[in-house]
mmJSON file of the N, C-alpha and C atoms, coordinates in Angstrom:
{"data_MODEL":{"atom_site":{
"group_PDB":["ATOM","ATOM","ATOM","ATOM","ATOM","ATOM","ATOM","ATOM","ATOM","ATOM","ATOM","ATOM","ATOM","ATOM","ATOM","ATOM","ATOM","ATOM","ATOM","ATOM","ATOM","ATOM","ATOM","ATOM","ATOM","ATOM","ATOM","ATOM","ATOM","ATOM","ATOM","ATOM","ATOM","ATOM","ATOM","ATOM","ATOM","ATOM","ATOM","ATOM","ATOM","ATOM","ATOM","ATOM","ATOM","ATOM","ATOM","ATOM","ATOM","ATOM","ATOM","ATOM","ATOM","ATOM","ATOM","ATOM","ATOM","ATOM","ATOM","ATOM","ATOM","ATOM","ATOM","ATOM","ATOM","ATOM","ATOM","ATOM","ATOM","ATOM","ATOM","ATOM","ATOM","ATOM","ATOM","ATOM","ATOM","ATOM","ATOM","ATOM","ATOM","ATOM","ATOM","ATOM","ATOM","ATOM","ATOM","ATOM","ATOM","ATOM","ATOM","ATOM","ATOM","ATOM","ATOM","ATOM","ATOM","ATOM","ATOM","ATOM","ATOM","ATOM","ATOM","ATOM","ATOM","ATOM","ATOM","ATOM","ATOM","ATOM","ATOM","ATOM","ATOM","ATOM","ATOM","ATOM","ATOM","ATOM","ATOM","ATOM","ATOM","ATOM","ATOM","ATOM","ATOM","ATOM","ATOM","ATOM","ATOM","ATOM","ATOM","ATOM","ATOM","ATOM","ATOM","ATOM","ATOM","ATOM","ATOM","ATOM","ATOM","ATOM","ATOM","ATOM","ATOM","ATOM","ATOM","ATOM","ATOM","ATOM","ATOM","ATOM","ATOM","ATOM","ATOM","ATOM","ATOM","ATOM","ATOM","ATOM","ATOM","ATOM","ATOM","ATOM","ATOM","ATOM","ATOM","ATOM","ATOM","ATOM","ATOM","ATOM","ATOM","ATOM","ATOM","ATOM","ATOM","ATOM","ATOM","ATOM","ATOM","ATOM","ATOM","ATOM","ATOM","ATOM","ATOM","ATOM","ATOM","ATOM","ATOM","ATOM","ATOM","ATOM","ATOM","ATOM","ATOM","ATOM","ATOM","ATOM","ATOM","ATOM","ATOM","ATOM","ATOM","ATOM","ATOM","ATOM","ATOM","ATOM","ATOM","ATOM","ATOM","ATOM","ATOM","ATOM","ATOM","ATOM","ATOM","ATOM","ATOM","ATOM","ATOM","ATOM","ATOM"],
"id":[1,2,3,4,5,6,7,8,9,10,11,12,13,14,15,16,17,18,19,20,21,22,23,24,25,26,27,28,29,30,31,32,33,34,35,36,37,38,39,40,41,42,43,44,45,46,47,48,49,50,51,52,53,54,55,56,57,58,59,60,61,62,63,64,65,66,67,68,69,70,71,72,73,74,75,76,77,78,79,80,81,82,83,84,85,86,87,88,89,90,91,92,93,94,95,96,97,98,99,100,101,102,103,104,105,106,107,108,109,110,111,112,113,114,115,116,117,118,119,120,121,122,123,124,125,126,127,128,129,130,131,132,133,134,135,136,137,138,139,140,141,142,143,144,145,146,147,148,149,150,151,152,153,154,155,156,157,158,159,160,161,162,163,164,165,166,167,168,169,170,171,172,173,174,175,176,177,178,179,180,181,182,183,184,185,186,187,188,189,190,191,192,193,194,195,196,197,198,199,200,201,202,203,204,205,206,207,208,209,210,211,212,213,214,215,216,217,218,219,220,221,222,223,224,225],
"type_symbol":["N","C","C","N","C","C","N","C","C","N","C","C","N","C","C","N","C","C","N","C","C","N","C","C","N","C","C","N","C","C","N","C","C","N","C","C","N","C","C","N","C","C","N","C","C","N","C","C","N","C","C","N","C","C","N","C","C","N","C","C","N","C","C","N","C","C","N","C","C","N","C","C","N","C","C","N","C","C","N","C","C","N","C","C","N","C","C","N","C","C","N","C","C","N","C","C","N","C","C","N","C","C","N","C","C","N","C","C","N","C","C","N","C","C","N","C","C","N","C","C","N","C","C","N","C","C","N","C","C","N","C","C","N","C","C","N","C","C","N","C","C","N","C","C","N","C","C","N","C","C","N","C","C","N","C","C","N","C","C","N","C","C","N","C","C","N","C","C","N","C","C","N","C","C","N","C","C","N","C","C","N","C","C","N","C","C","N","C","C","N","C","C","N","C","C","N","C","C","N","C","C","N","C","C","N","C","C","N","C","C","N","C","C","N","C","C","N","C","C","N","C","C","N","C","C"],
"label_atom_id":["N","CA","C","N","CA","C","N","CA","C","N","CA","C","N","CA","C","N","CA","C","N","CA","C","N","CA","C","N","CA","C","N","CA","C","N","CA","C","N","CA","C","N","CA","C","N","CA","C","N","CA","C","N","CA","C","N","CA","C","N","CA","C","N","CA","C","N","CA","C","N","CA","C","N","CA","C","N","CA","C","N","CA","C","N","CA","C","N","CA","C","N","CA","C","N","CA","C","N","CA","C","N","CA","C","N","CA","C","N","CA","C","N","CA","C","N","CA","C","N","CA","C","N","CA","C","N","CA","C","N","CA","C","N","CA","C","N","CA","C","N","CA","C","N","CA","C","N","CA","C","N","CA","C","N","CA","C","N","CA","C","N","CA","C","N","CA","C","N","CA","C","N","CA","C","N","CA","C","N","CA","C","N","CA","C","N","CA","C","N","CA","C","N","CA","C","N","CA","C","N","CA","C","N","CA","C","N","CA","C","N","CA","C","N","CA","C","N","CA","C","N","CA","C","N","CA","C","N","CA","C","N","CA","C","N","CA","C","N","CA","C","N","CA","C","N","CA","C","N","CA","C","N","CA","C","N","CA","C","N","CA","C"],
"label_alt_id":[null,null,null,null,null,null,null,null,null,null,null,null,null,null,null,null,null,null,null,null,null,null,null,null,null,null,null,null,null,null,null,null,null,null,null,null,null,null,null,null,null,null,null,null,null,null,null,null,null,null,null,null,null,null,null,null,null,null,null,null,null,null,null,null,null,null,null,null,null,null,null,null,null,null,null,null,null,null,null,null,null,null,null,null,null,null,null,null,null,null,null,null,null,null,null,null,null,null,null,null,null,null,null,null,null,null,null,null,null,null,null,null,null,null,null,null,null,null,null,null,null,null,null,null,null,null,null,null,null,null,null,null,null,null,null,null,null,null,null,null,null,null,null,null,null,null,null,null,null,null,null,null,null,null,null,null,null,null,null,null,null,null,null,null,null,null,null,null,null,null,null,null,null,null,null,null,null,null,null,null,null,null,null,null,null,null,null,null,null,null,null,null,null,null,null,null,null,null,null,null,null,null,null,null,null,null,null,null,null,null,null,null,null,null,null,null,null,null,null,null,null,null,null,null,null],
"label_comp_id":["UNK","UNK","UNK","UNK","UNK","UNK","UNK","UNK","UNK","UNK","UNK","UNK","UNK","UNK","UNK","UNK","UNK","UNK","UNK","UNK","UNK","UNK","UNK","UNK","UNK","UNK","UNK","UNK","UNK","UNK","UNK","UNK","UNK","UNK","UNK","UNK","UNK","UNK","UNK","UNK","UNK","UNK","UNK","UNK","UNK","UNK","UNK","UNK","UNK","UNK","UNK","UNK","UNK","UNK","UNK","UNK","UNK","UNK","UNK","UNK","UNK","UNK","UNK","UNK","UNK","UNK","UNK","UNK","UNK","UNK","UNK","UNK","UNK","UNK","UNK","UNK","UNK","UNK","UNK","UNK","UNK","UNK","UNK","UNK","UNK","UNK","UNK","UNK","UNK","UNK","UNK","UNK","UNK","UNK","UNK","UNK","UNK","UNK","UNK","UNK","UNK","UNK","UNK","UNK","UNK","UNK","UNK","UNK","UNK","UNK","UNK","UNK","UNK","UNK","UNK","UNK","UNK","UNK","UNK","UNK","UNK","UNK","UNK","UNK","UNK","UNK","UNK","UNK","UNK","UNK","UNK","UNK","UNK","UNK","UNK","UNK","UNK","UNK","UNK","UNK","UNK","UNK","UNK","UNK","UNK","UNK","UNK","UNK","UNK","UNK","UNK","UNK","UNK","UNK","UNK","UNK","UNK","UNK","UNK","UNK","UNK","UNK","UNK","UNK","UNK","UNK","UNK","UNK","UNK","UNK","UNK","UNK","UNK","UNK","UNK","UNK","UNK","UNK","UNK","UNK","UNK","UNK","UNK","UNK","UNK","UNK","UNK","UNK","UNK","UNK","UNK","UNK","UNK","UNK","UNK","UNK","UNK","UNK","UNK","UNK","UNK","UNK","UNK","UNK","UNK","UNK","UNK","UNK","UNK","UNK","UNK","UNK","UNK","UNK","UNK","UNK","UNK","UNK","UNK","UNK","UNK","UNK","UNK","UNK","UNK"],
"label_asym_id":["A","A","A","A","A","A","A","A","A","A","A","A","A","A","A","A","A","A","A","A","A","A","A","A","A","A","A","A","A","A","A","A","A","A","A","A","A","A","A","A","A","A","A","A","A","A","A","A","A","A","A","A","A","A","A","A","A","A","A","A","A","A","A","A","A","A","A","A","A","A","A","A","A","A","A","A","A","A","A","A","A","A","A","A","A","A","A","A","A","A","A","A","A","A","A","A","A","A","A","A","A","A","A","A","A","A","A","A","A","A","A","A","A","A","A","A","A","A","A","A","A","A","A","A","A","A","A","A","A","A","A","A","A","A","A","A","A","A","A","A","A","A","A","A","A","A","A","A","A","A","A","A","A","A","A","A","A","A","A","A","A","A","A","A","A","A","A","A","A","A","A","A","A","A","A","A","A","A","A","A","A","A","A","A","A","A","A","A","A","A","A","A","A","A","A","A","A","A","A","A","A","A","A","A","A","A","A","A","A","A","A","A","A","A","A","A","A","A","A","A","A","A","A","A","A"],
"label_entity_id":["1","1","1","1","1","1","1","1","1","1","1","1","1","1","1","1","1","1","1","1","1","1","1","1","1","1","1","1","1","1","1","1","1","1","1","1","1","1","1","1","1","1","1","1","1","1","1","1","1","1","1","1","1","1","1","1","1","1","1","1","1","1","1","1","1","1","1","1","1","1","1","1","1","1","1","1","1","1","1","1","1","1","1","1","1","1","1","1","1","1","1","1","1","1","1","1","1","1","1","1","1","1","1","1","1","1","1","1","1","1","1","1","1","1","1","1","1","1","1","1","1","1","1","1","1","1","1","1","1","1","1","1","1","1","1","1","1","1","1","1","1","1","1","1","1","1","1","1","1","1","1","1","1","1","1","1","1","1","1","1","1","1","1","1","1","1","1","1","1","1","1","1","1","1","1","1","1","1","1","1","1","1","1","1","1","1","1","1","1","1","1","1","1","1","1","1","1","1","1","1","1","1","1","1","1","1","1","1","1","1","1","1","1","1","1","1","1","1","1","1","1","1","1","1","1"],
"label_seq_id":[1,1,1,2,2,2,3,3,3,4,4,4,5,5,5,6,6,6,7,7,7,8,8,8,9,9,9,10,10,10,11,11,11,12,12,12,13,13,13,14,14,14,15,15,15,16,16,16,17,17,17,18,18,18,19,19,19,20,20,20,21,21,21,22,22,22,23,23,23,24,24,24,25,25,25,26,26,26,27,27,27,28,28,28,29,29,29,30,30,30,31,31,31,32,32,32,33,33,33,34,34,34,35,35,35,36,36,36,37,37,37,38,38,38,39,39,39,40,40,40,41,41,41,42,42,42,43,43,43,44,44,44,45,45,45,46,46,46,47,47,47,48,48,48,49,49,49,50,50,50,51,51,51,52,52,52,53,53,53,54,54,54,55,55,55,56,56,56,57,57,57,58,58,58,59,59,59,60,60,60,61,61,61,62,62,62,63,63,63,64,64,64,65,65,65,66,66,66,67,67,67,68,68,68,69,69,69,70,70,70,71,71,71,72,72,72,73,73,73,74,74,74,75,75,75],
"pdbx_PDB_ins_code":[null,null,null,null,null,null,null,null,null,null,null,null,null,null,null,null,null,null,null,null,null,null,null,null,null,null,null,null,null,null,null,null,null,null,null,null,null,null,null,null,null,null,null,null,null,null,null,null,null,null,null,null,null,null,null,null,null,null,null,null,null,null,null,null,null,null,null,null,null,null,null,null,null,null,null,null,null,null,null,null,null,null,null,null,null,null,null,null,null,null,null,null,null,null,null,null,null,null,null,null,null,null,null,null,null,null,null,null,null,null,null,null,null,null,null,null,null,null,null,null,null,null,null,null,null,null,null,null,null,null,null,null,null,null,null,null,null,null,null,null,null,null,null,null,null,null,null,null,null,null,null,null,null,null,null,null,null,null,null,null,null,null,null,null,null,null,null,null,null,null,null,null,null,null,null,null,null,null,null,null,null,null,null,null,null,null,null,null,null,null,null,null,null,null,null,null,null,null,null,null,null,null,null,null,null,null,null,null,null,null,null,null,null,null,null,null,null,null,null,null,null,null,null,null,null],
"Cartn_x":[-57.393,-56.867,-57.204,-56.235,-56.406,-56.036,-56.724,-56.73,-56.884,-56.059,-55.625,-56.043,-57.044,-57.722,-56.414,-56.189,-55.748,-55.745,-55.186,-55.855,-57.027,-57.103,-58.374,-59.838,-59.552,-60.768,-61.822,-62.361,-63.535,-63.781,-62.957,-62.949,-63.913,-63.303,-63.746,-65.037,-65.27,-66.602,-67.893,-67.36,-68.485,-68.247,-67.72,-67.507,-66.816,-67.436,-66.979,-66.513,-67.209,-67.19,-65.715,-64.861,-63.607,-62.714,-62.717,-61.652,-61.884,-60.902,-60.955,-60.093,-60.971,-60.587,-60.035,-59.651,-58.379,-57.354,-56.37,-55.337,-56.301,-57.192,-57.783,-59.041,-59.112,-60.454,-59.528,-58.091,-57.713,-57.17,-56.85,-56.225,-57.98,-58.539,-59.803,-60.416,-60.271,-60.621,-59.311,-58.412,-57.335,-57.277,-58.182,-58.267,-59.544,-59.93,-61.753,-61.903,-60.585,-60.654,-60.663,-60.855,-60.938,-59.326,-59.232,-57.885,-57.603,-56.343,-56.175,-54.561,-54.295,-53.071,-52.67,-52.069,-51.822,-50.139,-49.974,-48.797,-48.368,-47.805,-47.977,-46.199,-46.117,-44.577,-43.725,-42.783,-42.01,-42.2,-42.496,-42.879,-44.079,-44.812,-45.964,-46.179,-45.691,-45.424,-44.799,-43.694,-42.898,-43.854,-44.7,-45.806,-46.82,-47.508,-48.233,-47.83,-46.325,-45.879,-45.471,-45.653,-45.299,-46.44,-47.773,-48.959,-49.511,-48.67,-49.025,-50.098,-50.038,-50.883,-50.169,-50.987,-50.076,-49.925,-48.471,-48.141,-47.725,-47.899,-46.495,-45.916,-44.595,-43.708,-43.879,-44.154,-44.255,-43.467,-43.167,-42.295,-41.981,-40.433,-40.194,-39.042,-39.381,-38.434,-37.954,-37.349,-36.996,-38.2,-39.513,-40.366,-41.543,-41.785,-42.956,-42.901,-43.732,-43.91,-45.153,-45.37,-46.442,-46.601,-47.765,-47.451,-48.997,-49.314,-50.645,-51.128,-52.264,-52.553,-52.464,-52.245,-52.386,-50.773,-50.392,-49.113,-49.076,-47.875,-48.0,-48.092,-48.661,-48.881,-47.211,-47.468,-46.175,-46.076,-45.008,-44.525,-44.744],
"Cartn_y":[-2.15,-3.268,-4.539,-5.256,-6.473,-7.871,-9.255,-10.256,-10.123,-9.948,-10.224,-9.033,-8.135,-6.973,-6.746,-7.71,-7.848,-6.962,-5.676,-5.262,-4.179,-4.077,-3.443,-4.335,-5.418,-6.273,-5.822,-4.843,-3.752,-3.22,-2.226,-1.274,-2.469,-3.058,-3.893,-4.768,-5.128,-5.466,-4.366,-2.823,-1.906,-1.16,-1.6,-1.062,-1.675,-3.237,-4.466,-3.76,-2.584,-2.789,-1.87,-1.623,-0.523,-1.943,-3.02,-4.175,-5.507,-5.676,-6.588,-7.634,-8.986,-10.211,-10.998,-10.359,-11.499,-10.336,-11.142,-10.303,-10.22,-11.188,-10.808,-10.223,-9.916,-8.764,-7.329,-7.238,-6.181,-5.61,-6.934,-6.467,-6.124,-6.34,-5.916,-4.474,-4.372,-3.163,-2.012,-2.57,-1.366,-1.47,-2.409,-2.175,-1.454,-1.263,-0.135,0.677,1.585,2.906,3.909,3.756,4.885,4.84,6.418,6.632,5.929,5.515,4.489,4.862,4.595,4.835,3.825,2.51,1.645,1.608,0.909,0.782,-0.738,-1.025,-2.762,-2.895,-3.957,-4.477,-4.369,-4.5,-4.852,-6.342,-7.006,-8.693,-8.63,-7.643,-7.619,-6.858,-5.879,-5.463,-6.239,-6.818,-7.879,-8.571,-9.329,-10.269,-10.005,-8.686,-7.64,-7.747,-7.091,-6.707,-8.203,-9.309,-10.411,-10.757,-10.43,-10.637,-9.892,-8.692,-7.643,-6.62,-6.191,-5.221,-4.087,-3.106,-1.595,-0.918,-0.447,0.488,1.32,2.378,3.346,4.072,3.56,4.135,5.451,5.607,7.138,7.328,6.34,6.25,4.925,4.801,3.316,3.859,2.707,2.782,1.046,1.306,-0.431,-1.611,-0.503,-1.54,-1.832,-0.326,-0.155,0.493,0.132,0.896,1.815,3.144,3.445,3.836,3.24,2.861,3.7,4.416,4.744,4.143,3.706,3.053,4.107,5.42,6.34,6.85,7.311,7.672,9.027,9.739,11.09,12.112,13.455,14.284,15.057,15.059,16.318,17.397,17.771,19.399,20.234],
"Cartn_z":[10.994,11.708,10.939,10.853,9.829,11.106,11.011,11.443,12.748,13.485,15.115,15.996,16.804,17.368,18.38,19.034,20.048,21.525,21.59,22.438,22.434,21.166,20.3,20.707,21.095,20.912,21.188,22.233,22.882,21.783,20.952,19.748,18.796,18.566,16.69,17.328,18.71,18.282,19.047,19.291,19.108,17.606,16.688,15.195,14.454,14.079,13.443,11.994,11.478,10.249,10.06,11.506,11.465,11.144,11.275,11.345,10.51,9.74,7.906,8.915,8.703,9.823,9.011,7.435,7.232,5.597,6.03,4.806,3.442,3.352,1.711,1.943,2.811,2.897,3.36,3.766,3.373,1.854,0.875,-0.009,-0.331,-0.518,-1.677,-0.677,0.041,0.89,0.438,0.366,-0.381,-2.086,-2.361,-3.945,-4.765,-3.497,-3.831,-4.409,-4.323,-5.221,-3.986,-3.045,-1.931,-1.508,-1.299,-0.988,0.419,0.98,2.167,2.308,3.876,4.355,4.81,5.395,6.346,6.653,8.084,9.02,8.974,8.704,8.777,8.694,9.171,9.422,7.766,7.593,6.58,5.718,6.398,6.054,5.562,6.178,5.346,4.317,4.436,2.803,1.905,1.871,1.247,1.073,1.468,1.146,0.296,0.718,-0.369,-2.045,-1.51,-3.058,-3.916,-3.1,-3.909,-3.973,-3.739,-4.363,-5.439,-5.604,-6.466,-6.508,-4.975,-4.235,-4.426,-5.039,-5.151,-3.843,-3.6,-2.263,-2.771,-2.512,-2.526,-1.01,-0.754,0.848,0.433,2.432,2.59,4.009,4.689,5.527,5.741,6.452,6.743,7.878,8.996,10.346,10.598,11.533,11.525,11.363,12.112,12.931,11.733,11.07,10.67,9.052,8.578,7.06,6.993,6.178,6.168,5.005,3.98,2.677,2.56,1.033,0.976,-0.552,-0.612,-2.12,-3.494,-3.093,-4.332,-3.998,-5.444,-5.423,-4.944,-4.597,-3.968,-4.835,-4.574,-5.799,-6.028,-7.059,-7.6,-7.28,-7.051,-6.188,-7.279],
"occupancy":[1.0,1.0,1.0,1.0,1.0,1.0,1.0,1.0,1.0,1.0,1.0,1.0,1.0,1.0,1.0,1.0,1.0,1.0,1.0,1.0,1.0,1.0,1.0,1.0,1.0,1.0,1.0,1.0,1.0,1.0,1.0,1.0,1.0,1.0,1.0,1.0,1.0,1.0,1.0,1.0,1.0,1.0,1.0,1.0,1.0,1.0,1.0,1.0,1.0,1.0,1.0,1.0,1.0,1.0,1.0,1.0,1.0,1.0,1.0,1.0,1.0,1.0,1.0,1.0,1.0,1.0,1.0,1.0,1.0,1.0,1.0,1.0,1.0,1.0,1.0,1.0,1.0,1.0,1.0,1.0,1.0,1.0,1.0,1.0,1.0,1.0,1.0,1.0,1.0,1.0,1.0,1.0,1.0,1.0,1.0,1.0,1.0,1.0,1.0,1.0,1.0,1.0,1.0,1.0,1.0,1.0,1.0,1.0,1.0,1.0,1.0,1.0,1.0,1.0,1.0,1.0,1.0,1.0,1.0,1.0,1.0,1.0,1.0,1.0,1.0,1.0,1.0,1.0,1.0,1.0,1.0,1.0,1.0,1.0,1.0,1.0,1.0,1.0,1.0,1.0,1.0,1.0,1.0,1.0,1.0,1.0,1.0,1.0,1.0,1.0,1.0,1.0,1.0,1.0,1.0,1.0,1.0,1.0,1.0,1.0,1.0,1.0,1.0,1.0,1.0,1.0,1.0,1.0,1.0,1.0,1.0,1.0,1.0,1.0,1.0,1.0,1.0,1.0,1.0,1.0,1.0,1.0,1.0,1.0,1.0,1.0,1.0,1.0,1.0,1.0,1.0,1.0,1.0,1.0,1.0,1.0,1.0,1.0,1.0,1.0,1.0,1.0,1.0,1.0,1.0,1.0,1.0,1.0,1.0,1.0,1.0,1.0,1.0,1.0,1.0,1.0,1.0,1.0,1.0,1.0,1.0,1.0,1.0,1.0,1.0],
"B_iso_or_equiv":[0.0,0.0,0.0,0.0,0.0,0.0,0.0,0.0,0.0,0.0,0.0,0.0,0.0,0.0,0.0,0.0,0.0,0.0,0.0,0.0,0.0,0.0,0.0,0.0,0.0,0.0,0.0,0.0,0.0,0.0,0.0,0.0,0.0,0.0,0.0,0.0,0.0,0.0,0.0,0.0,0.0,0.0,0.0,0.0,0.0,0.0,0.0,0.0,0.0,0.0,0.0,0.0,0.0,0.0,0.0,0.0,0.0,0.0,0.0,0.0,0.0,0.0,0.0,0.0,0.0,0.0,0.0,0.0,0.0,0.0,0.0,0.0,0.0,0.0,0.0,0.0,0.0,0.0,0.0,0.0,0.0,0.0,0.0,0.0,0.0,0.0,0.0,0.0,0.0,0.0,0.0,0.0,0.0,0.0,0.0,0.0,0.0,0.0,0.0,0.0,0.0,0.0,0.0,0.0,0.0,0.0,0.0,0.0,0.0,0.0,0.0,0.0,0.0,0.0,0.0,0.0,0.0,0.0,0.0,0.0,0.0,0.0,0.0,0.0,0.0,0.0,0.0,0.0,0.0,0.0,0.0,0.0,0.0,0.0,0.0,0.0,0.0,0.0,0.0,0.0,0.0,0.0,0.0,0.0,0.0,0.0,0.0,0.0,0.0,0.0,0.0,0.0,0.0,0.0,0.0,0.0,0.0,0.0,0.0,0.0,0.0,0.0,0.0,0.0,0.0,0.0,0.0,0.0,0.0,0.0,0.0,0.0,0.0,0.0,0.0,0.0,0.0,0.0,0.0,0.0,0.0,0.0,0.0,0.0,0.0,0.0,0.0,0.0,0.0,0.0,0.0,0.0,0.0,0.0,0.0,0.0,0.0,0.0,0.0,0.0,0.0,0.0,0.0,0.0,0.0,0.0,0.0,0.0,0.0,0.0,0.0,0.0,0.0,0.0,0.0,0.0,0.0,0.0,0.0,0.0,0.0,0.0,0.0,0.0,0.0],
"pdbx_formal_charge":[null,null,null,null,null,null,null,null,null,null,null,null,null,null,null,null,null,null,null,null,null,null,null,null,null,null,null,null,null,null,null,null,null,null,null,null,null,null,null,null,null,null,null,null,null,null,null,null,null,null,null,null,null,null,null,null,null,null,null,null,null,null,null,null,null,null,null,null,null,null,null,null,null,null,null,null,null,null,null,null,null,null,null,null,null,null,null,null,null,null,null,null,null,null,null,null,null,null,null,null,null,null,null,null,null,null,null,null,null,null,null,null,null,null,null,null,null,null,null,null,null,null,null,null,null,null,null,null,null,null,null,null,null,null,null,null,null,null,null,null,null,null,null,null,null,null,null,null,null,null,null,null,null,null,null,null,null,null,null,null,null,null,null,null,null,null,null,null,null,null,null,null,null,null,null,null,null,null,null,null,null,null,null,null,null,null,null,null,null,null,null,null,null,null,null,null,null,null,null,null,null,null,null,null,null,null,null,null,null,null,null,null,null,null,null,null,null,null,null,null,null,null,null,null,null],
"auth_seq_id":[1,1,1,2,2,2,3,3,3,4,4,4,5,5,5,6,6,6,7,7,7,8,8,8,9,9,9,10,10,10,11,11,11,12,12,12,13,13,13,14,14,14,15,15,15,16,16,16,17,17,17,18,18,18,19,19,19,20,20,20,21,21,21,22,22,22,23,23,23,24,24,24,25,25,25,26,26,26,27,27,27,28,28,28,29,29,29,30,30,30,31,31,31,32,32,32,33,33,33,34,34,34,35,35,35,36,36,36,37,37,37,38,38,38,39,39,39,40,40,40,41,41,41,42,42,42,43,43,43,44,44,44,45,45,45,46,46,46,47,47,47,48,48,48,49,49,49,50,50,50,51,51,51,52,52,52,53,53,53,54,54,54,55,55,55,56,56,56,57,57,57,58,58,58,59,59,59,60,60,60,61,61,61,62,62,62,63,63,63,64,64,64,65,65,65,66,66,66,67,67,67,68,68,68,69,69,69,70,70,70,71,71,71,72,72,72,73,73,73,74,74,74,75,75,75],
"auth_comp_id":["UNK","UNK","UNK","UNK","UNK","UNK","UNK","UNK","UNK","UNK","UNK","UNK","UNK","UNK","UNK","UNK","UNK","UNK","UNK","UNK","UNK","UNK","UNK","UNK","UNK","UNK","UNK","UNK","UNK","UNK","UNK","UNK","UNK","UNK","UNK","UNK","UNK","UNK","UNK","UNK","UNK","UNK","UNK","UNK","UNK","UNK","UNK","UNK","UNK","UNK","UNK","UNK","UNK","UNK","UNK","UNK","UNK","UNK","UNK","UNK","UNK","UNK","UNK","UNK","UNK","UNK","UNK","UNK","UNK","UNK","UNK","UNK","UNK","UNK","UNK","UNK","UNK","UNK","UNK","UNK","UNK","UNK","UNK","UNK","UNK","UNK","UNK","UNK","UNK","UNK","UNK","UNK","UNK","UNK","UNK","UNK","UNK","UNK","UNK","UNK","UNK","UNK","UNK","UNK","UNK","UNK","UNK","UNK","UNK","UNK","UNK","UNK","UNK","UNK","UNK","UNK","UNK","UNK","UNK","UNK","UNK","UNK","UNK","UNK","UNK","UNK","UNK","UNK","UNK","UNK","UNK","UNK","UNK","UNK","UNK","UNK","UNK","UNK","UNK","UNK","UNK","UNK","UNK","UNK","UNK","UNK","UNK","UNK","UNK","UNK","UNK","UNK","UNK","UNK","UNK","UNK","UNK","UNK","UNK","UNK","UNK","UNK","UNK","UNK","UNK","UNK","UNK","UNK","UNK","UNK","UNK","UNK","UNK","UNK","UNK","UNK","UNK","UNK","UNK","UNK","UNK","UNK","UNK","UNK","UNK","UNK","UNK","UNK","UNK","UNK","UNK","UNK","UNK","UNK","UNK","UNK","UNK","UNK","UNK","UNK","UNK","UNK","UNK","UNK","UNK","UNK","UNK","UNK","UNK","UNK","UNK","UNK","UNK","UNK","UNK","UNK","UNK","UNK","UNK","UNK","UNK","UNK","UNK","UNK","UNK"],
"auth_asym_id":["A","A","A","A","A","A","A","A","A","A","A","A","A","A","A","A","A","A","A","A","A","A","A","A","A","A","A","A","A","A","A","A","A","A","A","A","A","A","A","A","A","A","A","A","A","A","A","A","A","A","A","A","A","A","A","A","A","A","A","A","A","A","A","A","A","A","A","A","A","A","A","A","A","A","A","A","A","A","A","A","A","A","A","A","A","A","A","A","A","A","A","A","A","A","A","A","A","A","A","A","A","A","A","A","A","A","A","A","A","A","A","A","A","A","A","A","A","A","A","A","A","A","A","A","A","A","A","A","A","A","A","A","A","A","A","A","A","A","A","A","A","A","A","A","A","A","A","A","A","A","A","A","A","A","A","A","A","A","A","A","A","A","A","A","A","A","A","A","A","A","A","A","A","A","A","A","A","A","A","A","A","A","A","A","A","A","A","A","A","A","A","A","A","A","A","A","A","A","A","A","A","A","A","A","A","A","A","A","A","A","A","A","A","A","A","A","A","A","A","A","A","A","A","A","A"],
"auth_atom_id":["N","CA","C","N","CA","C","N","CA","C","N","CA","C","N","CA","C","N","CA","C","N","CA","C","N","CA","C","N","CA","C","N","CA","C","N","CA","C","N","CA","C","N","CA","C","N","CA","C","N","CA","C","N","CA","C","N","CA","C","N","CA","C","N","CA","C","N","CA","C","N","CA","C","N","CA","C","N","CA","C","N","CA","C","N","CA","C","N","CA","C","N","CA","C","N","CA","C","N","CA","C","N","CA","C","N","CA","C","N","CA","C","N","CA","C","N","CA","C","N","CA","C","N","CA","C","N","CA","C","N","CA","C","N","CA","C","N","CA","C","N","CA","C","N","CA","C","N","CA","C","N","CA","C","N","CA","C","N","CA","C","N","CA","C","N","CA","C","N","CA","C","N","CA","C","N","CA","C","N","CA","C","N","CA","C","N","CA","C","N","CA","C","N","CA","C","N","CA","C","N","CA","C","N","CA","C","N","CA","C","N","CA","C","N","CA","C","N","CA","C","N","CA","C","N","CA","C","N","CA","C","N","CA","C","N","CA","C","N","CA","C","N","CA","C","N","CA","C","N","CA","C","N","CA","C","N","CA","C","N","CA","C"],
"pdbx_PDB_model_num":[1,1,1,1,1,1,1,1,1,1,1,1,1,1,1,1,1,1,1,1,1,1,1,1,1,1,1,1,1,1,1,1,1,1,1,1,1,1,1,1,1,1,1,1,1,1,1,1,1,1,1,1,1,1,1,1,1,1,1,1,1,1,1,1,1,1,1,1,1,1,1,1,1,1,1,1,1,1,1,1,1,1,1,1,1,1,1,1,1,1,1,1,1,1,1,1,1,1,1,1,1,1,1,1,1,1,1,1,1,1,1,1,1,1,1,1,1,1,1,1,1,1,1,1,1,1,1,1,1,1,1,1,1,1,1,1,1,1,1,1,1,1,1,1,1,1,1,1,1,1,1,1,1,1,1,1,1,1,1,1,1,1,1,1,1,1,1,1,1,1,1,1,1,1,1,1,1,1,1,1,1,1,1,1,1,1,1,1,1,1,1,1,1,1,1,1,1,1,1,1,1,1,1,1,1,1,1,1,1,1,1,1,1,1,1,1,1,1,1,1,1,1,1,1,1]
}}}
């Protein structure tokens, strides 16, 4: 969960360290080297990739993207 808990708010402050309270403590949290999955709107990917944050799509619906930082393995 990145910036806004919202109705998470109970969740992130009994396990502060599950929720990155701003977009640049998620990009460096997805630039660690640990494998990572995230859901995030389309705008925010668009924003990502114009910062030059590596994604690679693994699904996309109107609402939602679900992008993982390592590329997918070969069949």
């Amino acid at each position: 969960m990145v910036e806004l808990p919202d109705e998470l708010e109970f969740g992130t402050q009994q396990e502060p360290h599950k929720w990155l309270p701003s977009l640049a403590s998620f990009e460096a949290a997805w630039s660690s080297g640990r494998h990572a999955l995230a859901i995030m709107t389309p705008e925010t990917q668009a924003l990502l990739r114009e910062r030059g944050v590596p994604m690679f799509p693994l699904a996309q619906g109107a609402r939602r993207v679900v992008v993982a930082n390592f590329p997918k393995a070969s069949p």
